[in-house]
C-alpha positions in Angstrom: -91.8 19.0 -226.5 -94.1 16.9 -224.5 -92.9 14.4 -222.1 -94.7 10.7 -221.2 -93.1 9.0 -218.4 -93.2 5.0 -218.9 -93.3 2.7 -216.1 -95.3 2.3 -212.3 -93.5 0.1 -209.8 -96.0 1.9 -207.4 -97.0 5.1 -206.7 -95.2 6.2 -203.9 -92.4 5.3 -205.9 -93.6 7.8 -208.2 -93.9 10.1 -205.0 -90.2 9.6 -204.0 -88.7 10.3 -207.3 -91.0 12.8 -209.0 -88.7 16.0 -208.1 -85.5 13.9 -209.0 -87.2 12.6 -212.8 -88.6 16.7 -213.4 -85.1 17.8 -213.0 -83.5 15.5 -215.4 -86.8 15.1 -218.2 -89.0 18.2 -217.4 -92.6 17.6 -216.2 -94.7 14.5 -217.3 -97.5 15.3 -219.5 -98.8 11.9 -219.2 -98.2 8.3 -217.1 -98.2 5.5 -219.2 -97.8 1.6 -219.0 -98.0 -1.5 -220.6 -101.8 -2.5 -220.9 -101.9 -5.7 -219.2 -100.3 -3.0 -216.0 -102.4 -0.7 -216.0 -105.9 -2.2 -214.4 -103.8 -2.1 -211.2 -103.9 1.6 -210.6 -105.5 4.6 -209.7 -106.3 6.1 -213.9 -104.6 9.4 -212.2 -101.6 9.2 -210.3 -100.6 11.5 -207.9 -103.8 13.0 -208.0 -103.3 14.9 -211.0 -101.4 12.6 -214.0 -103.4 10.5 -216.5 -102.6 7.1 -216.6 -103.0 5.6 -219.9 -101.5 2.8 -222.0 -98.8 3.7 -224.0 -100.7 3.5 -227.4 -102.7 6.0 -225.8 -100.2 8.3 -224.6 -98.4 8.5 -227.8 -101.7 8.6 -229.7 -102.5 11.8 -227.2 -98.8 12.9 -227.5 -97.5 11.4 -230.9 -94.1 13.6 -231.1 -93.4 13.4 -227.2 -90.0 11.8 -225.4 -90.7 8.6 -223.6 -88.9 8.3 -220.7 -88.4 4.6 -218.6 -88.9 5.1 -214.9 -87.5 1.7 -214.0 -84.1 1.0 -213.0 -84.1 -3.0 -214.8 -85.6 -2.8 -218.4 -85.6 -5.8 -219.4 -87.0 -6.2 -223.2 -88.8 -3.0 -222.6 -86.8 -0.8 -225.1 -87.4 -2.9 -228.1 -90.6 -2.9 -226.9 -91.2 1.1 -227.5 -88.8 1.5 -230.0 -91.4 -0.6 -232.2 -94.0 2.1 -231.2 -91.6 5.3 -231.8 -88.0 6.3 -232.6 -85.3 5.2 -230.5 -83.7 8.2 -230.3 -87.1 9.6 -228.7 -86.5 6.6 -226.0 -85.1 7.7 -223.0 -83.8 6.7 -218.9 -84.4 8.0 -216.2 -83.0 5.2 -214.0 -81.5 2.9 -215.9 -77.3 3.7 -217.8 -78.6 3.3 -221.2 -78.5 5.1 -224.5 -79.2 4.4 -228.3 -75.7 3.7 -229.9 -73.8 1.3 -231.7 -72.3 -1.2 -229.7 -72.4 -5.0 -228.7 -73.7 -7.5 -225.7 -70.0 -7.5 -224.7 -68.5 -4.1 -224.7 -68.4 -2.5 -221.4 -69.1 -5.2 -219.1 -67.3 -8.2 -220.3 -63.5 -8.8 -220.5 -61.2 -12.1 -221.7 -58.5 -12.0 -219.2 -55.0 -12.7 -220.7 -51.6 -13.4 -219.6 -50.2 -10.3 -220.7 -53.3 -8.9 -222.6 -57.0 -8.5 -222.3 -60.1 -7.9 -225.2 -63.7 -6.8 -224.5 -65.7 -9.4 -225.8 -65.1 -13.2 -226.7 -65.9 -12.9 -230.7 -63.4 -16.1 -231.2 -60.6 -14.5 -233.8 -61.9 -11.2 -234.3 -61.8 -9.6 -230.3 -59.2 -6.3 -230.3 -56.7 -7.4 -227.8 -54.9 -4.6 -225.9 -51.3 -5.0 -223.8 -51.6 -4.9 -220.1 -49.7 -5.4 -216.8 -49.1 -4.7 -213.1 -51.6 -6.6 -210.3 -55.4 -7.7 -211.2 -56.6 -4.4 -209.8 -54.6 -2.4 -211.8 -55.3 -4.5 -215.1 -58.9 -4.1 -214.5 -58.5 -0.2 -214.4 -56.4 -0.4 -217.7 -59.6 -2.2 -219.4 -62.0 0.5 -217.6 -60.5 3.1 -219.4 -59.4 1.5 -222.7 -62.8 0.3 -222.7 -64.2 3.8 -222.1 -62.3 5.2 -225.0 -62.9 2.3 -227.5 -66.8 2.7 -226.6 -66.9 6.8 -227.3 -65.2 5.8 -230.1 -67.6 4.1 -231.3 -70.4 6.5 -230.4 -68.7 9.0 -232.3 -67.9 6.8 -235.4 -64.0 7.4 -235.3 -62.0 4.4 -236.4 -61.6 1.8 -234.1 -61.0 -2.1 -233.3 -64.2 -3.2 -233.4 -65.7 -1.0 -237.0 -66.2 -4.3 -239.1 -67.5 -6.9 -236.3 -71.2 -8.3 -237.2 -71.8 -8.0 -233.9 -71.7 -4.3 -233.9 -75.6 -2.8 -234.1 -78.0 0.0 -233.1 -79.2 -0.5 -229.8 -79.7 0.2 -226.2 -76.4 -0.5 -224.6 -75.1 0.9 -221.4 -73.8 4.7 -221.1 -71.0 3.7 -218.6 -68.3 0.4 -218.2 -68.8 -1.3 -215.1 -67.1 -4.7 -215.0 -69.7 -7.3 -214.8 -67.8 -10.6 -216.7 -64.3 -11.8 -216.3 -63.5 -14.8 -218.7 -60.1 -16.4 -218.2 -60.6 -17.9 -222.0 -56.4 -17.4 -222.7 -55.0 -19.8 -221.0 -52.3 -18.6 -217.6 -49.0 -20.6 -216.1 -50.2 -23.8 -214.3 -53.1 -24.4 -217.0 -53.1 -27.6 -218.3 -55.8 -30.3 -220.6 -55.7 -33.8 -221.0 -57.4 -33.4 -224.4 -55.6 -32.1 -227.5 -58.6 -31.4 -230.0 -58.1 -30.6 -233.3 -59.5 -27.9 -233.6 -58.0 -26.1 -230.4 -56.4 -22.8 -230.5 -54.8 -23.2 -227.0 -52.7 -26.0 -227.4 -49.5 -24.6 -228.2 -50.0 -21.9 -225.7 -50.3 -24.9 -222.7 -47.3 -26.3 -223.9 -45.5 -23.1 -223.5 -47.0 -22.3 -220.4 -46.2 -25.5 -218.6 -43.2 -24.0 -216.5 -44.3 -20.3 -217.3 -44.0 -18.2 -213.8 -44.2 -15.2 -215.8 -48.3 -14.0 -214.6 -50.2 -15.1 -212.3 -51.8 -18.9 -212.5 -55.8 -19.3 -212.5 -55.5 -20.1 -208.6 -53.8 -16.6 -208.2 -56.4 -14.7 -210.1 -59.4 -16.1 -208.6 -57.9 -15.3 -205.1 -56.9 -11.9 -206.2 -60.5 -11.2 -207.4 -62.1 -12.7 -204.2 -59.9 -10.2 -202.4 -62.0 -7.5 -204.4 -65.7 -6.5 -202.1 -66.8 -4.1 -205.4 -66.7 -7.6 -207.1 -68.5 -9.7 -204.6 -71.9 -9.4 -206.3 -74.5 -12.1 -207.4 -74.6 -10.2 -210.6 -70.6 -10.6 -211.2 -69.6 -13.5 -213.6 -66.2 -15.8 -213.9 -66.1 -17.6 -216.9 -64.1 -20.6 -216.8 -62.6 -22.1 -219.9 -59.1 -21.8 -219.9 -57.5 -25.3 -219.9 -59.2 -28.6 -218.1 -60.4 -27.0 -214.7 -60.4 -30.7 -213.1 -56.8 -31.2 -214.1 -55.5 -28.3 -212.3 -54.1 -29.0 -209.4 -55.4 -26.6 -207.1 -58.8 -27.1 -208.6 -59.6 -27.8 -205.1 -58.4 -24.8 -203.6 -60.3 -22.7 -206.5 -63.4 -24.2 -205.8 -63.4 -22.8 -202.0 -62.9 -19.7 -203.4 -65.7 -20.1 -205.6 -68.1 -21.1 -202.7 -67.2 -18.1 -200.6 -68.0 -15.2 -202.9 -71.3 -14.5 -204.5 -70.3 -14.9 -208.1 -72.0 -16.6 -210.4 -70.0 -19.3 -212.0 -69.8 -20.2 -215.9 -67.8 -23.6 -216.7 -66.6 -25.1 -219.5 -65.1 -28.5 -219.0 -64.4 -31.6 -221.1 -66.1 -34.0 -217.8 -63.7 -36.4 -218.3 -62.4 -36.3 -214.9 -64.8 -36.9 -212.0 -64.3 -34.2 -209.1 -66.7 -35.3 -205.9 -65.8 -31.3 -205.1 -66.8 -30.3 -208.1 -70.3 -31.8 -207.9 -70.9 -30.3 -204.5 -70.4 -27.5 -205.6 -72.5 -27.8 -208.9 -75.5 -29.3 -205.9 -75.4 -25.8 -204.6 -76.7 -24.2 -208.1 -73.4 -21.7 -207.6 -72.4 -23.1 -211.3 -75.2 -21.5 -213.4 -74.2 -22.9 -216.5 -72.0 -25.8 -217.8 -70.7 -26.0 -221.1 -69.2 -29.4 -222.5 -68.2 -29.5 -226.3 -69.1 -33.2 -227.5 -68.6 -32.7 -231.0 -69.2 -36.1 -231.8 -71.9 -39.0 -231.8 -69.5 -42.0 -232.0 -66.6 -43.4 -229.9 -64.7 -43.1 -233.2 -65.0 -39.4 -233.7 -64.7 -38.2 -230.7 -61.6 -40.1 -230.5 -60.5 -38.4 -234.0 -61.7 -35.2 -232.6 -60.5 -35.3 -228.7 -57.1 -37.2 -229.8 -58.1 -39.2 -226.8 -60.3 -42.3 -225.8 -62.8 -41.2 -223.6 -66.2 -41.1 -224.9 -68.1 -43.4 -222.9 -66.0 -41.9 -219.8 -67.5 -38.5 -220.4 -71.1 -39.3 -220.9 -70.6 -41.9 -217.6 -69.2 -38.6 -215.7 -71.9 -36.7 -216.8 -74.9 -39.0 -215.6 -73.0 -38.8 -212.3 -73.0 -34.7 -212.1 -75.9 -33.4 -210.9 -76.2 -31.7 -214.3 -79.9 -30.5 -213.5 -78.5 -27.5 -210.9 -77.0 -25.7 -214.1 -78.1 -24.6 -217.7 -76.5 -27.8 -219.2 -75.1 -27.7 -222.8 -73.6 -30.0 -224.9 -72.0 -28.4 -227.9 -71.1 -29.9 -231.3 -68.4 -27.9 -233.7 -69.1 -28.9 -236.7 -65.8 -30.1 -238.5 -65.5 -30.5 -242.2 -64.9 -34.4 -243.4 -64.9 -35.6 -239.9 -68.1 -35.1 -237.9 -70.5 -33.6 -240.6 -72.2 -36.9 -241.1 -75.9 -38.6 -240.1 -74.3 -40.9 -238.1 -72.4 -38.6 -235.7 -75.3 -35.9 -235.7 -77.7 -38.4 -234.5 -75.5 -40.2 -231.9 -74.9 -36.7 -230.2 -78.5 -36.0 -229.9 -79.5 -39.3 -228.6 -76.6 -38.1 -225.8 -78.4 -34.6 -225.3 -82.2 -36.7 -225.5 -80.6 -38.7 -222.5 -79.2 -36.4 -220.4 -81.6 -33.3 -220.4 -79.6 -30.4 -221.7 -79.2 -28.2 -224.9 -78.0 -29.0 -228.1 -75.6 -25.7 -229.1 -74.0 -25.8 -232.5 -70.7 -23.9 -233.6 -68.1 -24.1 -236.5 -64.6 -24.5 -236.6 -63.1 -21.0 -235.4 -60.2 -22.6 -238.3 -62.7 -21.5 -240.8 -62.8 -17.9 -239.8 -66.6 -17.6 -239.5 -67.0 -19.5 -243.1 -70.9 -20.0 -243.4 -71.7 -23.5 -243.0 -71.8 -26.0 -245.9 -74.6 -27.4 -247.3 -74.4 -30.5 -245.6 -74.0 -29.1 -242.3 -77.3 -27.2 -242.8 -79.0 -30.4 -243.7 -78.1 -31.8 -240.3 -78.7 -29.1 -238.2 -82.7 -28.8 -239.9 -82.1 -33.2 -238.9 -81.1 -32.2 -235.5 -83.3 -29.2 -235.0 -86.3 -31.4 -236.3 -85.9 -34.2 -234.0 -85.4 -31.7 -230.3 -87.8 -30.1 -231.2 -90.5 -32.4 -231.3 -88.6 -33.9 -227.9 -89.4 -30.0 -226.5 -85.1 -29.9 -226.5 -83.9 -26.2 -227.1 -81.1 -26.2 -229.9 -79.2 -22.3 -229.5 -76.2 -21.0 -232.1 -72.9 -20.1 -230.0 -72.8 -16.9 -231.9 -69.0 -16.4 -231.3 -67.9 -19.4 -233.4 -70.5 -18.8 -236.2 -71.0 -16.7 -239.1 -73.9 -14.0 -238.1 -76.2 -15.9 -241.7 -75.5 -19.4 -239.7 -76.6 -18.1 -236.4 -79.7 -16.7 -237.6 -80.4 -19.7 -239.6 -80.3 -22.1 -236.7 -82.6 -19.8 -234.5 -85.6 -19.6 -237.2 -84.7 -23.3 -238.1 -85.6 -23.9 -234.8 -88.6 -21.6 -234.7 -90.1 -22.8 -237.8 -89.9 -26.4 -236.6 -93.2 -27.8 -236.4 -94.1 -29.7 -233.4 -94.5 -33.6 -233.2 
């Protein structure tokens, strides 16, 4: 079987690795790159290996292995695999196979109370029992993780078989924790919304003299206390409750400044916190996630249960929203929010501020497609941002896999004003 390595960094990286790459893939037949690459090199490297495109090489080669010299891929696999089999798609840096499996499984846990689940597919996650410190809750999902992911590979029953977000791909051979979301809500949490559509409400009324885990302050401490954690490329997701109502929101946002971490928040921006938008100035918070839902004072009020439309959209012109990915998400709720009026009033809101319109369902529907009515307004919504160059995304974990595809080629299709 001939071999064609893929990739040049440089050449003496080719020099330095060479006897490592032989011993795991054999000898290279042929070195090959993407077109636009190769004008930058010597046409034999080494002194003794073609360098061709990778047309070429598979044209010279056409049942060989590909193998990927570089340790970040990037979209390169879906790249090749339109050229050739997956299976014939290799690494020889990079922990990656062709297997079932998701975006979520293996790097990505929902932190729970008593409880964790590997991936945040709103209703349909496998939650599994834990206990003991953080540490020791981390190792449990390492190695349930590890077994639910081999199960997979080997198609045994298991948690995940009937997800829509299970698919062929190139996913990671190994776990290695790289996203903690504290989405469940711990003792201490609290909101000063009550949404109607919220899953978490009951829970925060339980948990309001709860000493039974550890509060969102004792995590996040517990974590920073963790040097295998203190990465740029580790994530904390932050959704659990109103993060400015806490009251050691202060406290958590120290921590936050002195690890690397990059920080995901979702918050309701109905409170003001000077803290908080000193630390949002610094670019630490990489994304910030606030669900609107509504285009009218009345709505939202409906909606939020409370009176603070104008409040939130005054908060938000005072955040220095520009330091993050800014979105503005709108569930779509049956009777209540699905209407011209609402739909147009929230994207005058996104128009003003900057940010990106994402749409969802409510999770009450258990991923029921989208009416007809809310499909008309989202083509309405999708029309208008995108003549205004606004990006309009589907939050794939409250949507039906039809909706989230039909809002990404909505958006595609949309012509330009």
């Amino acid at each position: 079987m001939a071999n064609i390595f893929f990739g040049i960094s440089s050449e003496s990286h080719i020099r330095n690795n060479i006897d490592k790459w032989v011993s795991i893939a054999g000898a290279p037949d042929i070195f090959s790159e993407r077109d636009d690459h190769i004008e930058k090199y010597q046409m034999k490297l080494l002194g003794k290996y073609d360098l061709v495109s990778i047309d070429e090489a598979l044209k010279r080669y056409p049942a060989a292995d590909v193998w990927v010299t570089f340790p970040r891929v990037g979209n390169m696999p879906n790249m090749l695999a339109e050229k050739l089999p997956p299976k014939r798609i290799h690494f020889l840096e990079a922990d990656l196979e062709y297997r079932k499996g998701c975006s979520y499984l293996g790097n990505y846990i929902i932190y729970g109370r008593k409880s964790f689940a590997p991936c945040s597919v709103a209703g349909r996650y496998p939650v599994m029992k834990t206990s003991g410190s953080i540490r020791e809750r981390l190792a449990q999902w390492q190695g349930d993780t590890t077994r639910l992911i081999d199960d997979i590979r080997h198609e045994r029953p298991n948690k995940c078989l009937d997800c829509h977000l299970i698919n062929y791909g190139f996913w990671r051979t190994s776990v290695k924790l790289n996203t903690l979301s504290l989405a469940a809500n711990n003792p201490g949490d609290i909101c000063n919304f009550r949404c109607v559509y919220c899953y978490s409400r009951k829970d925060l009324k339980h948990l309001k003299n709860d000493r039974d885990g550890f509060s969102t302050y004792e995590i996040l401490q517990q974590l920073s206390e963790m040097p295998e954690l203190d990465t740029e490329i580790f994530t904390i997701r932050l959704s659990n409750g109103e993060f400015c109502a806490n009251k050691y929101y202060k406290e958590m946002i120290d921590i936050l400044l002195k690890t690397k971490w990059k920080i995901h928040l979702s918050s309701n921006c109905s409170i003001y916190r000077e803290k908080l938008a000193s630390l949002m100035q610094t670019g630490r918070i990489f994304e910030l996630v606030t669900s609107i839902d509504a285009g009218t004072p009345e709505t939202f009020k409906k909606i939020k249960q409370v009176n603070s439309f104008y409040k939130v959209i005054e908060n938000l012109k005072k955040y220095p929203v520009d330091k993050t990915r800014f979105i503005m998400k709108y569930i779509f709720l049956e009777g209540i929010n699905d209407n011209e009026t609402d739909i147009d009033g929230f994207y005058e809101i996104v128009k003003e501020l900057g940010g990106i319109a994402m749409l969802a369902n409510d999770i009450r529907t258990n991923f029921a497609p989208y009416t007809d009515t809310m499909r008309t307004l989202t083509l309405r919504l999708v029309e208008k941002a995108k003549a205004d160059g606004i990006h309009v995304v589907p939050n794939r974990s409250f949507l039906s896999p039809q909706d989230a595809k039909f809002i990404n080629e909505s958006y595609a299709n949309a012509a330009l004003a």
